[in-house]
C-alpha positions in Angstrom: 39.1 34.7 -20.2 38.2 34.6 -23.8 35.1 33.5 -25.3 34.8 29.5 -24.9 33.4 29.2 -27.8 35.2 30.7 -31.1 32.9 32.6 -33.4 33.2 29.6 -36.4 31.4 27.8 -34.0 29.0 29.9 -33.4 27.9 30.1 -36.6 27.5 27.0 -37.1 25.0 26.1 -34.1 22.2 27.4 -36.1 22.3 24.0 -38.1 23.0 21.4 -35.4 20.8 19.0 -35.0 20.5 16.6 -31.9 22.9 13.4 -32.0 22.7 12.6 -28.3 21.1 9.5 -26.3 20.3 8.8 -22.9 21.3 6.1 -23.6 24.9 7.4 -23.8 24.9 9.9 -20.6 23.8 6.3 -18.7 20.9 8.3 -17.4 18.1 6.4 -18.8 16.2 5.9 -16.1 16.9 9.1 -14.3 15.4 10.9 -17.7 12.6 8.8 -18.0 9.1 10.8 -17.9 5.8 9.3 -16.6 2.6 10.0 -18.1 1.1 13.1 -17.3 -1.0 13.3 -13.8 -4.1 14.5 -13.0 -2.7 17.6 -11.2 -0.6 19.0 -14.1 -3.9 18.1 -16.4 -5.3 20.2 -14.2 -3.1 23.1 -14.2 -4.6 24.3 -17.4 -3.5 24.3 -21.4 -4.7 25.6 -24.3 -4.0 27.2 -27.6 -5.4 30.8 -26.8 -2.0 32.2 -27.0 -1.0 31.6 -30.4 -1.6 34.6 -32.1 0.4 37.0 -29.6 3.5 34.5 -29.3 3.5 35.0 -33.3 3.9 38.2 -33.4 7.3 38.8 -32.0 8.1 42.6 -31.4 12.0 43.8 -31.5 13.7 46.7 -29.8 17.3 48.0 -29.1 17.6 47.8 -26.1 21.1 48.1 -24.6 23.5 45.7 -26.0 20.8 43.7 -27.8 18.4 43.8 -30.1 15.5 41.9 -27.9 13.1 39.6 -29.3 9.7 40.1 -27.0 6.3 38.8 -26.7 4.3 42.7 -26.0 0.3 41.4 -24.8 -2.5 42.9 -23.2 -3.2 46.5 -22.9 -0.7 49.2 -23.3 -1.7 50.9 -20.3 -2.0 48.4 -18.2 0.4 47.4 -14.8 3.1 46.3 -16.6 4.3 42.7 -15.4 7.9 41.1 -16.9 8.0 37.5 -17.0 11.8 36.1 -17.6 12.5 32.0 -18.7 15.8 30.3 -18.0 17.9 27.1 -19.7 17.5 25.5 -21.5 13.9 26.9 -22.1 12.4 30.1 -23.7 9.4 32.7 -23.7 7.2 29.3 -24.4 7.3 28.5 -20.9 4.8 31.3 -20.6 2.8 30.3 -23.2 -0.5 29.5 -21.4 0.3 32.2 -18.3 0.0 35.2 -20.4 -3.3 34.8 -21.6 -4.7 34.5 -17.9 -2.9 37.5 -16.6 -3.9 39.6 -19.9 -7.3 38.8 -19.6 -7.2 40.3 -16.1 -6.0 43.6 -17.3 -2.3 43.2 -17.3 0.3 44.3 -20.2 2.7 41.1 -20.3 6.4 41.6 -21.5 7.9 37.9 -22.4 11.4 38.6 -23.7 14.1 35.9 -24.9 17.0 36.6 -22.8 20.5 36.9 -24.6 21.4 34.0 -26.9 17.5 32.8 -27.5 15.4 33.1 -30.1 15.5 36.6 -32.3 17.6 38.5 -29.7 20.8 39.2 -31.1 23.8 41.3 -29.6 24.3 44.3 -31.5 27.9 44.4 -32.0 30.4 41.5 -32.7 32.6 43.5 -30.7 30.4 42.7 -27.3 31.5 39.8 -24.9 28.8 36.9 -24.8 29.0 37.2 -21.4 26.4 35.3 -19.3 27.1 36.6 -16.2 24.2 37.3 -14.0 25.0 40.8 -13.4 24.8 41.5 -17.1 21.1 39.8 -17.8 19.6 41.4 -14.7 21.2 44.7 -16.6 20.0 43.6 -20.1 16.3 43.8 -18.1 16.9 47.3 -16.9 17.8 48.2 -20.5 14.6 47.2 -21.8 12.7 48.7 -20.0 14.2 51.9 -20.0 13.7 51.4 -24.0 10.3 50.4 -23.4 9.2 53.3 -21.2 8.2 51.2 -18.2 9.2 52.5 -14.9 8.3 49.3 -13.0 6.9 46.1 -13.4 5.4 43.0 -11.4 8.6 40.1 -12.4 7.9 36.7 -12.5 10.7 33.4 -13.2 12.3 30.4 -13.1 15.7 29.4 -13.5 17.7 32.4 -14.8 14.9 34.7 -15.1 14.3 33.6 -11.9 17.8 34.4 -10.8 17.4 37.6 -13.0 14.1 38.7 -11.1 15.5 38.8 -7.9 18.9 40.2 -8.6 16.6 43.3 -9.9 14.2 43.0 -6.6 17.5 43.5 -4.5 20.2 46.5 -6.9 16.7 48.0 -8.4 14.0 47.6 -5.6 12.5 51.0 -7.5 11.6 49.3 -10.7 10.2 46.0 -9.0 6.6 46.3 -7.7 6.2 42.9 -6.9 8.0 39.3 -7.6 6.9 35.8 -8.0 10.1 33.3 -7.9 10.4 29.6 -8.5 12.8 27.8 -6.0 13.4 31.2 -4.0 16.4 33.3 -3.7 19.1 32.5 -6.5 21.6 35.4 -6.2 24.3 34.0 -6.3 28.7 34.7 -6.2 31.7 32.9 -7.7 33.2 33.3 -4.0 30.0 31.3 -2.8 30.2 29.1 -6.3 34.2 28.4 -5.3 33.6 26.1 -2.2 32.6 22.4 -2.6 29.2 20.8 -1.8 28.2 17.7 -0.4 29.5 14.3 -3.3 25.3 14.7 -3.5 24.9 18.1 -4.6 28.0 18.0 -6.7 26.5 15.5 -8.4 23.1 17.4 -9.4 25.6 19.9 -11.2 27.1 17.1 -13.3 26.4 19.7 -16.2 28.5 22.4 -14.6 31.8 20.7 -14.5 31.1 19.1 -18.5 30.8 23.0 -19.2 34.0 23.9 -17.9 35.6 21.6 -20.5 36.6 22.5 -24.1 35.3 18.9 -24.6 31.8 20.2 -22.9 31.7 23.5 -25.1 31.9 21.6 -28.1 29.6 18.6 -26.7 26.9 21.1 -26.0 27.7 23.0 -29.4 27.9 19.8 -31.1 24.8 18.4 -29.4 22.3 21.1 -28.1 19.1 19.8 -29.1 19.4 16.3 -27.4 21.3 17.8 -24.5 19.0 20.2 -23.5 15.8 17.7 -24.0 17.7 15.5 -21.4 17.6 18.3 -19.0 14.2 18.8 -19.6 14.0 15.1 -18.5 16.0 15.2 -15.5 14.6 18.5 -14.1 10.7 17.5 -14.9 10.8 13.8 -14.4 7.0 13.7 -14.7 6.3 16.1 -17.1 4.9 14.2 -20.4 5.9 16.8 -22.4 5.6 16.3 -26.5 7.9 16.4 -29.4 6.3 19.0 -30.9 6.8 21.1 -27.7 10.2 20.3 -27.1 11.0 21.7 -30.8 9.0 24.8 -30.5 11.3 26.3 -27.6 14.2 24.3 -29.5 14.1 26.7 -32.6 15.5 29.2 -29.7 18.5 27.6 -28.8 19.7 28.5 -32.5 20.9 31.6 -32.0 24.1 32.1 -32.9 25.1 33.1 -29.7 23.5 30.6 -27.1 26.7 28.4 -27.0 29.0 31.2 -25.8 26.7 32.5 -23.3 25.4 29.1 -21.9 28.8 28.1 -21.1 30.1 31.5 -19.8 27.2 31.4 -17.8 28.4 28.2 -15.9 32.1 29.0 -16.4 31.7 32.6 -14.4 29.9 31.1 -11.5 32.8 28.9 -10.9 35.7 31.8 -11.3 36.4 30.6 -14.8 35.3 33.2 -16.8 35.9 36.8 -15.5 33.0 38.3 -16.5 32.8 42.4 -18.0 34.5 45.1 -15.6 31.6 47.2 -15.8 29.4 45.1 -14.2 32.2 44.6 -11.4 30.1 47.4 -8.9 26.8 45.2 -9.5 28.5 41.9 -8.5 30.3 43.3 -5.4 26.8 43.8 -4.6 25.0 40.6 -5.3 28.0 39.2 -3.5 27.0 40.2 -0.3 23.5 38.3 -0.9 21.0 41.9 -0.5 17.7 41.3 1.2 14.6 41.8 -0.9 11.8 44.1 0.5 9.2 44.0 -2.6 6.2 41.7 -1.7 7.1 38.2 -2.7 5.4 35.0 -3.4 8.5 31.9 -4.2 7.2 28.6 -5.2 8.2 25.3 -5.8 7.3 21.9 -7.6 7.4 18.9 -5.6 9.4 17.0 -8.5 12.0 19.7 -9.8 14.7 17.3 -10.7 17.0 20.5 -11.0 19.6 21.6 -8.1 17.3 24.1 -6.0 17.6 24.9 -2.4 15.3 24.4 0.1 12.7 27.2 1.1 13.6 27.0 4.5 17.0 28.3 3.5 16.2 31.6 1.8 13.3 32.5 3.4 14.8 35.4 5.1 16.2 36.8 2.8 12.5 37.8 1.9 11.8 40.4 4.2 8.9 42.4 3.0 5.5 40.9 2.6 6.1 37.4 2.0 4.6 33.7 1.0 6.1 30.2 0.0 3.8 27.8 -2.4 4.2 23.9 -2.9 2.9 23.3 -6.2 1.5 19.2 -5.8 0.5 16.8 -8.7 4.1 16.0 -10.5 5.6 19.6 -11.2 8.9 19.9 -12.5 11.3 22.8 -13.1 9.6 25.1 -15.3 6.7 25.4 -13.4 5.3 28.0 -15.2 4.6 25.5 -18.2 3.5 22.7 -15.9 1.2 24.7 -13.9 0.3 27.4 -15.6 -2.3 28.4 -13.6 -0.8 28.3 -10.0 2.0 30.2 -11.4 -0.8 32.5 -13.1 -2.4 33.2 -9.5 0.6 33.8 -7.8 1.5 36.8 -10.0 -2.3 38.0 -9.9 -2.0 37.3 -5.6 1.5 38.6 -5.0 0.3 42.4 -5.0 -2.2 42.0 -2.8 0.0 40.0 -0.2 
């Protein structure tokens, strides 16, 4: 399938600006956030990582030329920690300085189509496959020298941790995985869910519309703040955080790979043949044998399963956390800490 988003269009997401309400999704009330509770205030936040999320290292790596956050000693136990949509290395913003300060080297990279990382050649799919991130990891840290590495994520780097648990069990020392096991397959994405479920992937099907590739280019800003809503219902996030992981979704490919993302998982995109092998893999849903700590916030708003349903896939060393107190979808920014401890735990499980 071609590229659902034509490269004029591309271009011009860097200067989009949000034009989208609640009001006009009828989700007003769904989106609304309450004020901040005592838990998440809890959780820890503070400004101590300012001066290494400035300093934004680049390296060819692959395909891409990856933007990365590189903190905390060199020689120290490397640890990867991967973001997914519609957020960005930000979401780790008060985790790295706890897990440098105990000794750690922290790698924070933009995945493909956020912030600096670019693809190297306009000749490259913007393919968002999950295959192809999970392979974008290896890539970097081949490039980096790292043989392996504790992974932490949420979302797609969630998604992306595990999938290199399972096909690279080598290079994975430990992981720490909000809402579990998320391999996933476009055979498993092809049969229907309960009216309920289907209904928490309203975003999926707009994406499978030329109408919702040029909403979402059209719209990215305010479309992605609503999701933020809806997945973290309680999370009193600010403006001025919103736009700081905003300025990511500028790159001049997020459009394209956001909506092949959603469009492969369905059968509508096709996805690279080299990555064919890798998927005929993750399609037959591989156990992970790493030590693992999964966790979830009791108010993730997003479409997540429930632990009891992937806990055997798990079968090394292996612990589920409920996160309390109001905690959304990126849990790593809401509770920095508890995300913090499971990384610094999940080795000694």
């Amino acid at each position: 399938m071609s590229s659902p988003v034509n490269t004029k269009r591309r271009r011009l997401l860097g200067g989009t600006l949000a034009g989208l309400s609640l009001v006009d999704f009828g989700l007003i009330g769904l989106a609304h956030a309450d004020t901040e509770t005592d838990a998440q205030k809890s959780q820890g936040s503070s400004a101590t990582g300012a001066a290494t999320f400035e300093s934004i290292k680049q390296i060819n790596a692959g395909t891409l030329n990856v933007g990365y956050v590189d903190a905390g000693p060199r020689n120290g136990q490397a640890i990867f920690l991967l973001h997914g949509w519609p957020y960005d290395i930000y979401a780790f913003y008060d985790v790295v300085p706890m897990l440098t300060a105990a000794g750690y080297r922290v790698i924070v990279p933009y995945l493909r189509g956020y912030g600096t990382t670019r693809i190297l050649s306009a000749d490259t799919p913007r393919n968002g496959q999950q295959s192809v991130v999970a392979s974008d990891i290896i890539a970097l840290m081949d490039a980096l020298k790292i043989k392996q590495a504790i992974f932490g994520g949420f979302d797609w780097g969630a998604r992306t941790c595990c999938i290199i648990a399972a096909l690279w069990p080598e290079r994975c020392k430990a992981l720490v995985s909000v809402s579990g096991y998320l391999i996933g397959s476009q055979a498993a994405g092809a049969k229907p869910l309960p009216p309920k479920a289907e209904l928490a992937w309203w975003y999926q099907f707009y994406f499978a519309t030329e109408r919702g590739a040029q909403g979402y280019a059209a719209n990215t800003d305010a479309f992605n703040k609503l999701i933020w809503q809806l997945a973290s219902p309680k999370w009193n996030f600010d403006d001025a955080t919103f736009a700081r992981t905003a300025a990511s979704f500028h790159n001049p490919d997020h459009v394209a790979i956001v909506i092949d993302n959603y469009r492969w998982r369905m059968g509508l995109s096709r996805g690279e043949p080299q990555y064919d092998k890798l998927e005929a893999q993750l399609a037959t849903f591989p156990s992970i044998e790493v030590p693992t700590i999964t966790m979830e916030g009791d108010s993730n708003g997003a479409p997540h399963p429930d632990p009891s349903a992937y806990a055997k896939k798990f079968t090394g060393k292996y612990e589920h956390r409920n996160i309390g107190g109001g905690i959304g979808h990126n849990l790593p920014q809401e509770a920095p800490k508890a995300f913090a401890d499971a990384v610094l735990q999940v080795v000694k499980l």
